[in-house]
Structures are given as C-alpha cells and as structure tokens.
N, C-alpha and C positions, 0 to 999 in steps of 0.2 A: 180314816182320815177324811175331813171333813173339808172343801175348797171352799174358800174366803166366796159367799156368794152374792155380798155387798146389801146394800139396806134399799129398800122401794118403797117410798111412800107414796099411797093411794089415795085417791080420792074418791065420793062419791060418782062418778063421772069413768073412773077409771075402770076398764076391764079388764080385771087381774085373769079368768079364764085364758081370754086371747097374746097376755103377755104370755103367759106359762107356753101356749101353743107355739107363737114366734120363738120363744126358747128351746125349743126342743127341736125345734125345724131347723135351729140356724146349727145344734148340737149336732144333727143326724146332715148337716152338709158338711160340716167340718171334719165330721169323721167319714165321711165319701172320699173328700178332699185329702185326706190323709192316707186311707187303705190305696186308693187308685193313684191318682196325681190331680195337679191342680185343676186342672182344663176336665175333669169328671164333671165337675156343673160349671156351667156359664151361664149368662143370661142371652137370650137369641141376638140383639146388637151385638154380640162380640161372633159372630160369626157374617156380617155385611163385613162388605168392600171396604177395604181400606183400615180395617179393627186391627189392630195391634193386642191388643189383652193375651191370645192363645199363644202371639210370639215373644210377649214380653214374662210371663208365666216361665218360660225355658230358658231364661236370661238369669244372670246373677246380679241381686238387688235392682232388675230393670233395666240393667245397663249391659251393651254387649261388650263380652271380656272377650280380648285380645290375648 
C-alpha cells in the first residue's frame, strides 16, 4: 500500500536533498512521539518558566476535563 504522498514542485533554487532530510526527521519524531508519549521531544522553551506545552500535552484536546 502505497500513502497518498502529494505532489512537490521544484524549482531550480529548490533543495529536494534537504526536503527528503526534514521529511524523514519530522517521520522519525512522530514515531518517538508515538512509541513513548508526547512530551518524548520538546523543543527547550517548553521546558522555561511558566511553558504550559508538557501540561497541556496530558490534557484532553488542551482543555482541563472535569
């Protein structure tokens, strides 16, 4: 089975290498993201004072359920 990979057009200018790389980098976090739990990669702001991201991550659609 083949997933709908959508179409990119390139240009001169364009660096298809570096797209291919960002794609496989953002594959190999989502599947981190999935075997462990969300909060497996952050970016370092979400770990200052006052970040909400790592609390809102254990929340349902972001919101605190009652």
């Amino acid at each position: 089975m083949v997933k709908n990979q959508g179409i990119l057009q390139v240009d001169l200018f364009t660096d298809t290498s570096k797209l291919e790389r960002e794609k496989s980098l953002q594959a190999t976090m989502l599947g981190i993201k999935k075997k462990f739990e969300k909060n497996a990669v952050l970016k370092g702001t979400n770990y200052l004072e006052g970040a909400t991201m790592r609390e809102r991550n254990g929340q349902i659609g972001g919101h605190k359920a009652k």
